[in-house]
C-alpha positions as CSV (number, residue, x, y, z in Angstrom):
1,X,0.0,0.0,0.0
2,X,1.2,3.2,-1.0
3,X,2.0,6.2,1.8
4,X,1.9,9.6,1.0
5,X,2.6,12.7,3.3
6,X,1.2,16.4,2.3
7,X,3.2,18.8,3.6
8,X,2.8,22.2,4.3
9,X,4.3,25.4,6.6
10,X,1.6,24.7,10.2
11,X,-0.7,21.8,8.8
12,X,-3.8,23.5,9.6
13,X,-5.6,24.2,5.9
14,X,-4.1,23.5,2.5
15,X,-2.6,20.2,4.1
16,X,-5.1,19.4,5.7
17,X,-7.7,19.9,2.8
18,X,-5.2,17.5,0.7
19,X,-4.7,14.8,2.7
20,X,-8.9,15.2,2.9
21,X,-9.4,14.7,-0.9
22,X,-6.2,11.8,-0.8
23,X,-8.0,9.6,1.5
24,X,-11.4,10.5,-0.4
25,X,-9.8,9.5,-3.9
26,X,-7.6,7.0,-2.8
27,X,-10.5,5.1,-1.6
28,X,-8.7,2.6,1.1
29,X,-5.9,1.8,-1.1
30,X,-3.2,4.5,0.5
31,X,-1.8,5.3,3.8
32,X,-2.3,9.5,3.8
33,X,-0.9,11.4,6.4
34,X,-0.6,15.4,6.3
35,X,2.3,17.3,8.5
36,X,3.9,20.7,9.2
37,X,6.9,22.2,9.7
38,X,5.7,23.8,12.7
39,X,1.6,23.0,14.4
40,X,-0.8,25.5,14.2
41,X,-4.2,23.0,14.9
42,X,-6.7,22.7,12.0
43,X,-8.2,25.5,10.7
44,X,-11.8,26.1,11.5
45,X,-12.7,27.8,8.1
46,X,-10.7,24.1,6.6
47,X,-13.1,22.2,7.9
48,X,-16.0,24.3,7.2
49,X,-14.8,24.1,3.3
50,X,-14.2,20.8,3.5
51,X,-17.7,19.8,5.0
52,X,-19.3,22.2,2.3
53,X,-18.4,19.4,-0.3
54,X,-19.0,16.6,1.9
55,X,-16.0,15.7,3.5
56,X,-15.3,15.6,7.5
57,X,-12.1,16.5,8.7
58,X,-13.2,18.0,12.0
59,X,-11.4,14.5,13.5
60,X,-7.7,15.4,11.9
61,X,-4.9,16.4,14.0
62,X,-2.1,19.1,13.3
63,X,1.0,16.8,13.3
64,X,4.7,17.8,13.1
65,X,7.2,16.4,10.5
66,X,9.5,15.1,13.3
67,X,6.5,12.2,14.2
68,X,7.0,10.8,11.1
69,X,10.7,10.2,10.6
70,X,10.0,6.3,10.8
71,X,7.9,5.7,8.1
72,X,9.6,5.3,4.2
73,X,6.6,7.5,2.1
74,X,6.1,6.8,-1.4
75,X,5.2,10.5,-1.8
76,X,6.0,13.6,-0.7
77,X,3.4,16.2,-1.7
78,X,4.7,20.1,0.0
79,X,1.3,22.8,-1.1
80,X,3.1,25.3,-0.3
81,X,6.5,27.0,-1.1
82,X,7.6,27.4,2.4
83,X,7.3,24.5,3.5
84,X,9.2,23.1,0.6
85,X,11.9,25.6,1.0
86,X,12.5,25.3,5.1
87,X,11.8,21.4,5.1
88,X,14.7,19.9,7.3
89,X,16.1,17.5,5.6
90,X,13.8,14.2,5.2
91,X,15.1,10.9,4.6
92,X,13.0,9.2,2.1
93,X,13.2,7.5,-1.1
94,X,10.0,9.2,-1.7
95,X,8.7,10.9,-5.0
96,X,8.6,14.5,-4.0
97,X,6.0,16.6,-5.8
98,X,5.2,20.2,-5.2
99,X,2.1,22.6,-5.8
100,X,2.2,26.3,-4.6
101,X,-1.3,26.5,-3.2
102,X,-2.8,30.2,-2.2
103,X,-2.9,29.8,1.8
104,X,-6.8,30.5,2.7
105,X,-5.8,31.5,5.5
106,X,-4.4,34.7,4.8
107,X,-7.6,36.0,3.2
108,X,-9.0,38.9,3.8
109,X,-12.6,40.7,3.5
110,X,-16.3,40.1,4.7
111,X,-16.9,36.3,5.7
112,X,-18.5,35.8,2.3
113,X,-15.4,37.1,0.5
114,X,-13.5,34.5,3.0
115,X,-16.1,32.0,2.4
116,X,-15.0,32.4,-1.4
117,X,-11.4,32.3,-1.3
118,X,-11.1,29.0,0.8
119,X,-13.6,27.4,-1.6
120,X,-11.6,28.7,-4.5
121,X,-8.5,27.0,-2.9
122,X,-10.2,24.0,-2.0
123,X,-11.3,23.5,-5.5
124,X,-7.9,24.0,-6.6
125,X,-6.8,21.3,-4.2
126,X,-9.8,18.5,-5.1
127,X,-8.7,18.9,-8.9
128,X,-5.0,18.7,-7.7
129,X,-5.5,15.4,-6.0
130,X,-7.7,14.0,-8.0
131,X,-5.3,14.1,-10.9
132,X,-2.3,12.8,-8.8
133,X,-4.5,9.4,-8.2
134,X,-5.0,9.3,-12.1
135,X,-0.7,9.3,-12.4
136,X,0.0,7.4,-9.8
């Protein structure tokens, strides 16, 4: 079974949306975990999004890269550049793949502007992980 880690900067939206949409498309047949560089719990607006499409991820944790030292990943998926870019070093044979997301979190506006952009970003996310099952 294959294991795939998302990555991101505090694992509390873009990661935490992907590794939604992974364990959605991957359908049982892969291991998908999601980590930070640093922990900053899951965002409520993330799960909010995430619910609005019909998938619950009010039970995921905000996990830090060092708890999964142990375990040889097939993939390495980073969302955003910083994480990518500030990543200790990660011993893996793993396929690392990388996607500059726009970090909902940092939107601004009304709540219905808000509302929009994490939608907008989650959508970008569903298509991306969609796709990667396709390749993989």
């Amino acid at each position: 079974m294959k294991k795939i880690l998302v990555l991101c900067t505090g694992n509390s939206c873009r990661s935490q949306i992907a590794e939604g949409y992974l364990r959605y498309f991957a359908n049982g047949k892969a291991e998908i975990y999601s980590a930070g560089i640093e922990t900053h719990g899951v965002n409520p607006r993330a799960i909010e999004t995430m619910a609005a499409d019909g998938i619950d991820i009010s039970n995921h944790t905000s996990n830090n890269i060092d708890e999964y030292t142990n375990i040889d990943f097939d993939y390495v998926i980073t969302v955003c550049d910083h994480a990518k870019e500030n990543c200790p070093y990660f011993p893996t044979k793993a396929i690392k793949l990388h996607y500059n997301f726009p970090d909902p979190a940092k939107a601004t506006g009304n709540d219905e502007e808000i509302k929009a952009q994490f939608a907008s970003v989650r959508n970008m996310i569903k298509a991306y992980c969609q796709d990667f099952f396709q390749h993989i």
